[in-house]
C-alpha positions in Angstrom: 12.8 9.0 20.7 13.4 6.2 23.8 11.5 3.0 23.2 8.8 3.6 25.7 7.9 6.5 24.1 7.9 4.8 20.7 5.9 2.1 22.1 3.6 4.4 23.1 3.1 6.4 20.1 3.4 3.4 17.7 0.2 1.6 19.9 -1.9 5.1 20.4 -1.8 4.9 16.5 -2.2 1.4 15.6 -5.0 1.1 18.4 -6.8 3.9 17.0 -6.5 2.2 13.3 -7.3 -1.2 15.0 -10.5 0.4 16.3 -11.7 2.6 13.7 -11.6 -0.8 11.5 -14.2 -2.1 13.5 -16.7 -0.2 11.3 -16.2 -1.9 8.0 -17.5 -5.4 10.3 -21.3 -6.0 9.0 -22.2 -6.1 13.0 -25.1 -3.5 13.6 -24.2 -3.8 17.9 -20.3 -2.8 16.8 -21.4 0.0 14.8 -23.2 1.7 17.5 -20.5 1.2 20.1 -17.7 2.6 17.9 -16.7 5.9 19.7 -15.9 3.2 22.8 -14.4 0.7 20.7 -12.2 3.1 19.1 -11.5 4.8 22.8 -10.6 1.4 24.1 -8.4 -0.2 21.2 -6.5 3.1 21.4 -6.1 2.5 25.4 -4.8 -1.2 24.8 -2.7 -0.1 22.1 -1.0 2.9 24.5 -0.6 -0.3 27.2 1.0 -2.2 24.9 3.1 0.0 23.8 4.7 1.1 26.9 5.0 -1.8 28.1 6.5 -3.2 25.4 8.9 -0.5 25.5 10.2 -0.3 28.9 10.7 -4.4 28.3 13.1 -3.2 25.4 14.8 -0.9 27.5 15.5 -3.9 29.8 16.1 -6.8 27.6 17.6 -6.7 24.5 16.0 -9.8 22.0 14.0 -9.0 18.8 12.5 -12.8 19.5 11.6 -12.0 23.0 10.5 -8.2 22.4 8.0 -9.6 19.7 6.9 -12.3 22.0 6.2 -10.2 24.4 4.4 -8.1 22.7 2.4 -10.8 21.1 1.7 -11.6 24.3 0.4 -8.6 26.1 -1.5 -7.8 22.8 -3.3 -10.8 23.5 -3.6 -11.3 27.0 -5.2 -7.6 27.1 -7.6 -8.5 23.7 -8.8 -11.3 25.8 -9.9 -9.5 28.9 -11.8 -6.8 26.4 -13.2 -10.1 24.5 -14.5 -11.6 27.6 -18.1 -10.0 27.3 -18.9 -10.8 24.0 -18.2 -13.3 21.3 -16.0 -11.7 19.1 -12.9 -13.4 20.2 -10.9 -13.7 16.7 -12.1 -10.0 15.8 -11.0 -8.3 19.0 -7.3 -11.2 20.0 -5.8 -11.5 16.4 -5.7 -7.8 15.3 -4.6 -6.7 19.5 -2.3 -9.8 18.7 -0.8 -8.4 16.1 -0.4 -4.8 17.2 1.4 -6.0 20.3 3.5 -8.1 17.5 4.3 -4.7 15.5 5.1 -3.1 18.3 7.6 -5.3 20.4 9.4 -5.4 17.1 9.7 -1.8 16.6 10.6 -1.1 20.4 13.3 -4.0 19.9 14.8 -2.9 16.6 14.3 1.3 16.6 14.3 4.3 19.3 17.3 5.0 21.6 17.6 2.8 24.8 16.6 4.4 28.0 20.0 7.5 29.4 21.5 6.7 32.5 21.1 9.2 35.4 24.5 9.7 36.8 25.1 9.3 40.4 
């Protein structure tokens, strides 16, 4: 599998667990919102994820592939915190799935083939 489309895969599924984790918060407002939280996490996580992965592709640095990924995690959490105040519920877990998944894009899946010209 190339590392975009492990980034992708590995973010679809830790978005949707990152989501669907939102239920077990004591918050009667997250509750009823959970089919778009769980839509939304999933959508970050797929963002992530690819973009993680074509970073992989073009730089090769388990420090700077997590970093990265760490970063776009949180820098996407942010802008989906901005209406609310759940700010450490919604940046550290997004955080930490961009985290999981720069370091998998870095360290597993095949690098991008060459086209031959």
């Amino acid at each position: 599998m190339s590392k975009p489309m492990l980034g992708l895969s590995l973010g679809a599924a830790l978005g949707f667990i990152d989501g669907a984790s939102a239920y077990a918060y004591p918050y009667p407002d997250v509750r009823a919102q959970i089919i778009a939280i769980v839509i939304g996490s999933t959508f970050k996580g797929l963002v992530t994820g690819v973009l993680a992965g074509y970073f992989a592709v073009k730089l090769r640095s388990l420090p700077l592939g997590i970093s990265f990924g760490l970063i776009v995690g949180l820098v996407l959490s942010w802008l989906v915190a901005l209406g609310n105040h759940y700010y450490v519920e919604i940046m550290l877990p997004g955080s930490l799935l961009g985290a999981i998944v720069g370091f998998a894009t870095q360290r597993f899946g095949r690098p991008g083939t060459q086209v031959a010209r």
